[in-house]
Each structure stands twice: as structure tokens, then as C-alpha cells.
C-alpha positions in Angstrom: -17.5 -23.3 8.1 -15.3 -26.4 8.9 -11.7 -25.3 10.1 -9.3 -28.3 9.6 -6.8 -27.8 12.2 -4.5 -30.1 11.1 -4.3 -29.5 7.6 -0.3 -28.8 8.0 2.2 -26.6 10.2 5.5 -25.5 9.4 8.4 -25.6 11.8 10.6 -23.2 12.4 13.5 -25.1 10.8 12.1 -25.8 7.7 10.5 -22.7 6.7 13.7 -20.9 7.3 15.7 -23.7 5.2 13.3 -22.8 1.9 14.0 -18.8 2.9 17.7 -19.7 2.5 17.3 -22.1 -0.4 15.2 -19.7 -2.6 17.3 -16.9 -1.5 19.7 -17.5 -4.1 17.6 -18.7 -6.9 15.4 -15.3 -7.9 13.9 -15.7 -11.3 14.7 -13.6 -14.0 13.4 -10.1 -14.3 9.8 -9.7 -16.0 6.7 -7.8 -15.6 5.1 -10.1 -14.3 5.6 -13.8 -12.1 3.4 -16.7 -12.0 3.5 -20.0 -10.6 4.9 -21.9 -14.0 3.9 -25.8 -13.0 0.6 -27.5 -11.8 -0.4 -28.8 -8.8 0.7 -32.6 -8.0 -2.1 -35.6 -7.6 -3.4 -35.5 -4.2 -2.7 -31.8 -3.9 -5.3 -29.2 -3.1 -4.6 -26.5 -5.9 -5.4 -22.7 -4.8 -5.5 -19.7 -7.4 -4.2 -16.7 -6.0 -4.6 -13.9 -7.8 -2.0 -10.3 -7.3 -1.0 -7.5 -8.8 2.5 -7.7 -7.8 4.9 -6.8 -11.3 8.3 -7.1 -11.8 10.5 -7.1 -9.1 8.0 -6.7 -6.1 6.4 -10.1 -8.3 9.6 -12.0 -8.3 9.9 -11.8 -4.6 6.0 -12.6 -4.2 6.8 -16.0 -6.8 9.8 -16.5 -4.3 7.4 -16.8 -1.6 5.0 -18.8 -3.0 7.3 -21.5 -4.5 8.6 -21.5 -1.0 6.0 -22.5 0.6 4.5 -25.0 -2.3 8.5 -26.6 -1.7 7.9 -27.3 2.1 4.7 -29.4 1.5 3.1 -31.7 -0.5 -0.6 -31.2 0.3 -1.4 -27.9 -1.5 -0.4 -26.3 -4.2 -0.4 -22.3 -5.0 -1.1 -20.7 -8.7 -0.2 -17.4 -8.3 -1.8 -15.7 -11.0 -0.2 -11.8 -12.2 -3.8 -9.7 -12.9 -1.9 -6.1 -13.5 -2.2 -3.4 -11.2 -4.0 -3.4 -8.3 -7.2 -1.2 -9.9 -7.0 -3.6 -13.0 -7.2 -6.5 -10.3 -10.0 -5.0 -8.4 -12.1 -4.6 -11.6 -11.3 -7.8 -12.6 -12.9 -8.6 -9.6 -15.6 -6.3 -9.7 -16.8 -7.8 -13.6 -17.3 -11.6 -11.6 -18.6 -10.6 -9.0 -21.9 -11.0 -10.8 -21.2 -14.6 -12.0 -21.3 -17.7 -9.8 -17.7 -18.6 -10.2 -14.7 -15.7 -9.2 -11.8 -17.9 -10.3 -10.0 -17.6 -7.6 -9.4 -18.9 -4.2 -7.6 -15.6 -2.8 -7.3 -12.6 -4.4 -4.9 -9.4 -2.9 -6.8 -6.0 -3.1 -5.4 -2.5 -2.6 -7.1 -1.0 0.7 -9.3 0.7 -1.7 -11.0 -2.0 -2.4 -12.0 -2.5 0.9 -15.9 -1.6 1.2 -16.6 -3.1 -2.3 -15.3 -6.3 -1.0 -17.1 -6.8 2.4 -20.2 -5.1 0.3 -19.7 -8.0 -2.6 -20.7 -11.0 -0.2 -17.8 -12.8 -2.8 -15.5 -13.2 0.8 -15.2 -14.6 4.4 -13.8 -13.2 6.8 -10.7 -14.1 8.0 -12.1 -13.0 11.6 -14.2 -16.3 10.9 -10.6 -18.6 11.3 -9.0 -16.4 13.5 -11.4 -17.0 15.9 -11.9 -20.9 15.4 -7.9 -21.5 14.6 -7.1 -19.1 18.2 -4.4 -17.7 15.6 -2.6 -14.9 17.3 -3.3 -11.8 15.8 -1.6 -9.7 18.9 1.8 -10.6 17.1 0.9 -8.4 14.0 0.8 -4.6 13.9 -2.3 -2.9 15.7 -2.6 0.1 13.2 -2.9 -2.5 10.1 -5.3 -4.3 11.8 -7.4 -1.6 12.6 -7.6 -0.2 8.7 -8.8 -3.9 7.7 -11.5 -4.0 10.8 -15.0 -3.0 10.6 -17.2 -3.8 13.3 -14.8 -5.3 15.4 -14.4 -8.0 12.2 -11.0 -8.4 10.8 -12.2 -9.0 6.7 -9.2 -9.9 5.7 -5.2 -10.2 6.2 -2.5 -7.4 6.1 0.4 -8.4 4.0 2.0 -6.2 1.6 1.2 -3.0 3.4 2.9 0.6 2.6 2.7 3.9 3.8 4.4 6.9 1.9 7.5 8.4 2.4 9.8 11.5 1.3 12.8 10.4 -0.3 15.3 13.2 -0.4 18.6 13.5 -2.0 21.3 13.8 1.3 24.5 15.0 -1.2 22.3 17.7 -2.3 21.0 18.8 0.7 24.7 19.1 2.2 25.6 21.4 -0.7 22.7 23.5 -0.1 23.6 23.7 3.4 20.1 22.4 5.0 20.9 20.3 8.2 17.7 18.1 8.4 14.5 16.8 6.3 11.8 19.1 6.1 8.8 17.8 7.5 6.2 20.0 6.2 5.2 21.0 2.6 5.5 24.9 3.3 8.9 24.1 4.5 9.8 22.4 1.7 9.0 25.6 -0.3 11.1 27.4 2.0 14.5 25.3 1.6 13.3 25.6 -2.3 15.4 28.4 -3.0 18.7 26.6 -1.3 18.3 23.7 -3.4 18.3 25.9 -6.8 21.3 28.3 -5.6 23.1 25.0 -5.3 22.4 24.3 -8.5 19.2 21.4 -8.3 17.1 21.5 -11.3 13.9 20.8 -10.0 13.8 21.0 -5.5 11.1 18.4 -5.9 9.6 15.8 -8.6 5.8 15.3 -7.6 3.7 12.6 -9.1 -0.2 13.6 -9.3 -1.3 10.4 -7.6 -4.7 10.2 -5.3 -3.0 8.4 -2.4 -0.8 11.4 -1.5 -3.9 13.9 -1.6 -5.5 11.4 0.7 -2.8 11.5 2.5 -2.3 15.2 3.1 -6.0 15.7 4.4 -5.4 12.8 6.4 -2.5 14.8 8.3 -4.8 17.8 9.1 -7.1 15.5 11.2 -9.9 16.0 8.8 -12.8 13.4 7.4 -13.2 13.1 4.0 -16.7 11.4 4.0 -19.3 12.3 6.5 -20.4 9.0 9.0 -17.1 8.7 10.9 -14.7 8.6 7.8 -17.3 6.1 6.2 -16.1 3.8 9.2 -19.2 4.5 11.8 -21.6 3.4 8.7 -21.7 3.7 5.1 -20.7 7.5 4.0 -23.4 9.7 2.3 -21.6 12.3 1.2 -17.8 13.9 0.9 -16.9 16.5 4.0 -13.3 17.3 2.5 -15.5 20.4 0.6 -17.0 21.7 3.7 -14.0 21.5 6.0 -11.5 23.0 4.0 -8.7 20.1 4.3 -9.0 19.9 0.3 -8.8 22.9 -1.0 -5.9 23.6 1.4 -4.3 20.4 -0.2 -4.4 22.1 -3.5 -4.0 25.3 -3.2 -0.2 24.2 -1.3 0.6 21.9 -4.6 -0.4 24.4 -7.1 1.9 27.1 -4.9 4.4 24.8 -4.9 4.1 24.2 -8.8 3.7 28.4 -9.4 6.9 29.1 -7.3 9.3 26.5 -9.6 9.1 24.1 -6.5 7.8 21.3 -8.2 7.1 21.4 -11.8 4.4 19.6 -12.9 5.7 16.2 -13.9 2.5 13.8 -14.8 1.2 10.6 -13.2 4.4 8.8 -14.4 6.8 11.4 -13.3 8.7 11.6 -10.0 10.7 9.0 -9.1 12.7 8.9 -12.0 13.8 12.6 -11.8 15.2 11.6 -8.3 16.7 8.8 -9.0 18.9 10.4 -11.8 19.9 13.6 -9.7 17.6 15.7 -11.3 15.4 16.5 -7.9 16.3 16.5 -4.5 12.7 15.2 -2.9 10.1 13.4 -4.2 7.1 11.5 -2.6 6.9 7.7 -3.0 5.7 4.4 -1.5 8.1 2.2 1.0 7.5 -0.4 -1.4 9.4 1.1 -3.9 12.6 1.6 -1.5 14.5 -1.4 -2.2 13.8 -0.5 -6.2 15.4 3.4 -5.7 18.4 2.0 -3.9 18.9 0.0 -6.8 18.5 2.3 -9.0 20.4 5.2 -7.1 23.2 2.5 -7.1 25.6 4.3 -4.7 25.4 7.5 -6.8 24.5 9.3 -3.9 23.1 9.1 -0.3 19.3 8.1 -0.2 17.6 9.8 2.6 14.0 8.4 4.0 12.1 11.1 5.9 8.0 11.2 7.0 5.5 12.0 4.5 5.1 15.8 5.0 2.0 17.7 6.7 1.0 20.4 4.6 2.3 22.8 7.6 3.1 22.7 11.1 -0.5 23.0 12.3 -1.5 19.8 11.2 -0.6 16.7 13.6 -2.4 14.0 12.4 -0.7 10.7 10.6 -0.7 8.8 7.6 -2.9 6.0 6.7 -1.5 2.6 5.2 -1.6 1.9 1.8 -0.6 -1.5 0.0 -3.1 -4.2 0.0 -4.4 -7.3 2.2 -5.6 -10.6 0.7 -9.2 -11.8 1.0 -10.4 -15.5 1.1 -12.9 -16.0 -1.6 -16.2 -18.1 -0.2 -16.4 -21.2 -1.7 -18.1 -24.5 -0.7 -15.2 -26.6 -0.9 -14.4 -26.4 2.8 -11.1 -27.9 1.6 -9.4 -25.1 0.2 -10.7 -22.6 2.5 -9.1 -24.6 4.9 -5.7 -24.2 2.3 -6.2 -20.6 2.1 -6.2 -20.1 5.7 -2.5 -22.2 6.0 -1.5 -20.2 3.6 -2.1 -16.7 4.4 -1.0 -18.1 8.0 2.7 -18.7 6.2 2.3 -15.4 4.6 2.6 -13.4 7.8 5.3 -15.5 9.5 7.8 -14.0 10.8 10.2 -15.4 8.5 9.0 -15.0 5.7 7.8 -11.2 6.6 11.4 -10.2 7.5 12.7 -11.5 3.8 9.5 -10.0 1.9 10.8 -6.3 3.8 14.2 -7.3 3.0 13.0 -7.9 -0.6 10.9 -5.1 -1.4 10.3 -2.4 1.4 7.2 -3.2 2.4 7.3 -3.1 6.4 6.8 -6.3 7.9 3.0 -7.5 9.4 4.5 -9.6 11.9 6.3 -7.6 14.8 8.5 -10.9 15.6 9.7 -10.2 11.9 12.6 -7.3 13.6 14.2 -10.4 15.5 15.1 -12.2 12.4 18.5 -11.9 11.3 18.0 -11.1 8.2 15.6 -8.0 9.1 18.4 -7.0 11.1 21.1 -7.4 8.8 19.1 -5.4 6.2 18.7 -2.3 8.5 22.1 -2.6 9.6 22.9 -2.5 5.8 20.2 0.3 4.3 18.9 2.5 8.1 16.4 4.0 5.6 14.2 0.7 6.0 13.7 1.9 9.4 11.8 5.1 8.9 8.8 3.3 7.2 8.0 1.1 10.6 8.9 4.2 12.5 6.0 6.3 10.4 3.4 3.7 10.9 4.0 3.0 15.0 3.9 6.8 15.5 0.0 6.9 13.6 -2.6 5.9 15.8 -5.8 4.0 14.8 -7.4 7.3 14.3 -5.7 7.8 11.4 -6.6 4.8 9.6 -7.9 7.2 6.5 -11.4 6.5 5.1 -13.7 3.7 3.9 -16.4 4.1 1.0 -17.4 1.7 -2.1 -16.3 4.1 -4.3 -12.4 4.9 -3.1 -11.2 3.6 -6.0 -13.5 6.0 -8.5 -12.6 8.7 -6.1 -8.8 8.5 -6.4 -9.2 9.1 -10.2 -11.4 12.2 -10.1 -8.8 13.8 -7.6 -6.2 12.9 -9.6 -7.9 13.8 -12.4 -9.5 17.4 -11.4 -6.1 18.1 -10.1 -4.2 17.7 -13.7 -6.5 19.8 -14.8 -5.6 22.3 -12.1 -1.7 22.2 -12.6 -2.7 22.9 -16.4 -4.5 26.0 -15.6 -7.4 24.5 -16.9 -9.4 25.3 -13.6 -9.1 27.5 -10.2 -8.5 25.3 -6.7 -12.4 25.8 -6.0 -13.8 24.6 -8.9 -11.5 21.3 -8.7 -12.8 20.9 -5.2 -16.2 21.1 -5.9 -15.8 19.0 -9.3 -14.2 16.3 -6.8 -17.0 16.8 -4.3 -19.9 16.3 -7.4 -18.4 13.5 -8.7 -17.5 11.8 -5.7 -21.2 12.4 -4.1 -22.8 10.8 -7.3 -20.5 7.8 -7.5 -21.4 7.6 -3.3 -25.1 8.0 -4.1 -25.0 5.2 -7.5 -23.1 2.8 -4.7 -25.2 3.1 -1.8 -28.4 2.9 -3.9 -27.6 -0.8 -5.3 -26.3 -2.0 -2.0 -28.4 -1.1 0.4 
């Protein structure tokens, strides 16, 4: 690898002149943004491909026809490829052929193993250590999800952790003082909530992440091998050590008890946002998009994700995704793909992409920018994300395997089933262990 130093650099002044200009000019709403015009003669065109929709994609097409404004030497096709699973199996059906089709491609932290497994990427460790690019200005806890073997593979930059949103109004006519910050307490304010008249004390949306999440609050594995991070996992542990079936048997309880009605895997945050619950469970990401959509109708609270109950200390793990430099033997717009994931985690452009969207910023010079501050001066709830992640510790940096991503869906899957009373708690568990330890088994046998 050739590192071309001096491929560009953006001052200070002009990168925040682009922030201001494009500030104003926002496309129009749509599901999805891409770059609409072609790169120049003499430019060094880069396909980047995302899974970035509707508004969170407008303010990622922001960025990027930022940064293609403030130079003339490359040009950036950002390229909308659905959701981040329909991206990553995008991925997943080139990998086989000799051409991806794209220069950088953003991957959930799913994704992770199957991309340092693919031999498709470099890693950015590779211009990190070259370029001397600081990496003690971004946050230590991202970092450490995205290393393996003391190799950064790639670079944080829309990253998430979940929250509990919570309606304040209604918790002041119930009478409950402060958040809950367990499940079982949740339960217990339950009754509050309904005597004041709420509907439905919590909208839950049967998503993987938060399951994930849970276990990774009671300080337990859910792969053997160190999480999957001390080598490649061989088997789940989340059957043997209990952290599962505790996970379920609390949501199903919750769901009995008229805590939280079974809503789907599209329910959730729109029962909160109309008044209909008081809590539900959702990504910082989507905090700018509720405060929109709550429009003033009442107060939004922000509040940690919850521990199952007061026992378990241990944090949550980031979710969101990082982008990965596709190899490639055109040293040229490798050396493009660096600059621009460089620009990416600026701290100017970091602050506005928070601002934006709710995703924290990468960059911890991003919180001296004004407008980071005048955002949290404006909406406090921005706060409670970057709050979350600093109090996590690298140990919780949740668990690595090839087959995440096929994981996610049999919890989520096994678990319907369970809120349908299709199935007992045990017999999702162990349908979750099977299915996961044969996808883990399939994996490790074609890339070993």
C-alpha cells in the first residue's frame, strides 16, 4: 500500500463554510439520497455504498455534497442499498466475484466478522499507521468494538446505542419522580401509568439488538471464546448461563401483566410518539426523528437502556455501523477513501451529523463546536446518548461471530413465536441456541 499524503487537506475555515452553506439547502424528503451528478474530468470518482433512508439519508447526501463542494480532485457517489442487512447481503452475494462495486461500503457492527473474514477490505489500521492520523481524538469504547487484534478494521461513524424514551407529561400525572432504570421496575410503575389513564405503560418492538442488549447488561457472553473476541466462537453460552432465558422470561412477564402488549417488529415508536405509551425502547439515531414527530406535544424524556433488574451492572454495546475500505489495486482511490473517511470524522462535520440525526459524535472535539452546543442547549436529551456510551467500558463491547446477522433473526424470530404462545421461554432458548450453533458451525467450516 502506497499512502499519498498529500492527496488534499481541508482547513478549518472551509470545511466549516460548506457546513454553513449546505445547512440551509436540505433536499427534499425521500426514502432514499444519492449523489445525483457524475464526477468531473480529472476527478477520482469513489462509490460509497449506505443504507442510510430518508431523513438520516438526507443528512448523509448533505455530507457528502459537502465535501465533493470543497475540492475538485475526488468525487463521491453515494449509492442508497436499503437497510443495513439488505446492504450486507448485497455484499455478501459479490464477495464471490472479482469486482464489489464499490470503493467503501458502511456495514452495521453485525457485519463485522464476515467482513474481516471476506478478505474484500483493508484495514483502516493500515493508514492510520502510515498517515499518523490521530485516533486518540475519537471515542475509546467505539474503537474498541471495531478492533480485533489490536487492528482497527475499519472507521466508527454513524454509531448508536439504545435508549428508553419515556413520555415526562405522563409520568408527572402518574406521580413517578424519575426514569426507571431496570425492566422489573418498569413493571412496577406499570400500574401508575394505567391508573392515570396510559393505554399501553410501554410499546416494545421485538428487535434482536435489544435482546442483545439485555444479556449484555447482566455481564454475560453470548458465544464461548471470549464473546467470539479471543478467537472465532464455536458455540452459543447464552443457553448455559442463563442470561437468555432470563431475557425472555422478563419480556413475556412484561407482555402477560398488560405491561407491554405485543406490538410486532414495526411497532413501538409510533405508539409513543402519538401518546399512546409512555416508554418505549429505540435507537439514539432515531432521536432527532421522535422530536419531530412529538412536535412539542409533550415532554420527550431520554433515559438508559434498562438492566433487566438491579443485579445486573454491566453496559450496552454500540450499535450503528462503521465504513470499510474496499481493497482495490488502484492505489489512487484507496488513497481517496482514506481523505474521505478522514473528513467524515471531523469534528465539524461530526457535531452537525449529531445535530442532524442523533447519532453521538466519533470525534470528542465534536462537543466544542457551536453547533453541538447549541443543539444540547436546545434538546438536553442529546446528552444522555454520549453519557450511556462513556459510562460502558470496553468490556462491554457485546460479541463478534460471522453469523450475527443470522442470529439476530432467529432471536427475533423464536421470540414472536413466544409472545404468540406458540412456545414456552425454554424451548425458544434452545431453538435460538440450535440454530445459532449450526449457522456458527456452516461459517466456521468454510472459513477456516
Amino acid at each position: 500500500m502506497k499512502f499519498n499524503k498529500n492527496i488534499m487537506r481541508f482547513g478549518v475555515g472551509l470545511l466549516s463554510a460548506a457546513l454553513l452553506a449546505a445547512c440551509g439547502n436540505a433536499s427534499a424528503g425521500s426514502e432514499s439520497s444519492n449523489s445525483s451528478t457524475g464526477a468531473a474530468e480529472g476527478e477520482t470518482e469513489l462509490v460509497f455504498w449506505h443504507g442510510m433512508g430518508g431523513s438520516t439519508g438526507e443528512a448523509l447526501q448533505k455530507i457528502v455534497d459537502q465535501y465533493n463542494e470543497s475540492q475538485d480532485e475526488v468525487f463521491v457517489n453515494a449509492q442508497y442499498q436499503g437497510t443495513y442487512d439488505e446492504t450486507l447481503t448485497k455484499l455478501r452475494s459479490s464477495a464471490s466475484g472479482s469486482d464489489v462495486g464499490a470503493d467503501l461500503v458502511q456495514v452495521f457492527e453485525q457485519g463485522m466478522t464476515f467482513m474481516i473474514d471476506s478478505g474484500l477490505t483493508v484495514p483502516v489500521q493500515d493508514y492510520v499507521d502510515e498517515s499518523g492520523f490521530e485516533l486518540g481524538d475519537l471515542e475509546e469504547n467505539l474503537l474498541a468494538y471495531y478492533t480485533k487484534d489490536d487492528t482497527l478494521y475499519s472507521m466508527p461513524f454513524n454509531s448508536s446505542t439504545p435508549l428508553m424514551y419515556y413520555n415526562a407529561d405522563l409520568f408527572e400525572q402518574a406521580g413517578i419522580e424519575e426514569a426507571p432504570t431496570t425492566f422489573e421496575e418498569i413493571i412496577e410503575i406499570s400500574p401508575q401509568l394505567t391508573e392515570a389513564g396510559v393505554e399501553m405503560p410501554m410499546s416494545l418492538t421485538i428487535y434482536g439488538w435489544y435482546i442483545e442488549q439485555f444479556i449484555n447488561k447482566t455481564e454475560e457472553d453470548m458465544y464461548n471464546n471470549g464473546n467470539g473476541r479471543d478467537a472465532a466462537p464455536t458455540e452459543v453460552v447464552f443457553d448455559q448461563n442463563g442470561s437468555m432465558l432470563r431475557a425472555l422470561e422478563t419480556w413475556k412477564k412484561a407482555q402477560d401483566e398488560g405491561v407491554a402488549p405485543n406490538v410486532g417488529r414495526t411497532g413501538g415508536q409510533a405508539e409513543f410518539v402519538s401518546g399512546q405509551s409512555a416508554i418505549t425502547l429505540a435507537s439514539t439515531a432515531t432521536l432527532r426523528q421522535i422530536l419531530t414527530e412529538v412536535d412539542g406535544r409533550f415532554e420527550v424524556g431520554t433515559a438508559y437502556f434498562p438492566a433487566l433488574s438491579s443485579e445486573d451492572e454491566g453496559g450496552v454495546s454500540i450499535g450503528g455501523a462503521s465504513l470499510w475500505m474496499i481493497e482495490s489495486e488502484d492505489e489512487a482511490k484507496k488513497d481517496a477513501t482514506w481523505d474521505f473517511m478522514q473528513y467524515l470524522v471531523t469534528p465539524e462535520v461530526q457535531a452537525q451529523w449529531n445535530a442532524d440525526t442523533g447519532y453521538f459524535p466519533v470525534n470528542k472535539n465534536a462537543h466544542d463546536e457551536q453547533v453541538f452546543k447549541d443543539n444540547l442547549a436546545e434538546f438536553p436529551q442529546f446528552q444522555t446518548a454520549i453519557d450511556q456510551l462513556h459510562d460502558a467500558t470496553p468490556e462491554d463491547q457485546g460479541a463478534l461471530s460471522g453469523v450475527n446477522q443470522e442470529a439476530r433473526m432467529y432471536f427475533e424470530a423464536e421470540l414472536e413465536r413466544l409472545l404468540n404462545d406458540e412456545i414456552t421461554a425454554e424451548e425458544a432458548v434452545q431453538n435460538m441456541a440450535d440454530q445459532t450453533n449450526a449457522a456458527l458451525e456452516n461459517y466456521n467450516a468454510t472459513n477456516q
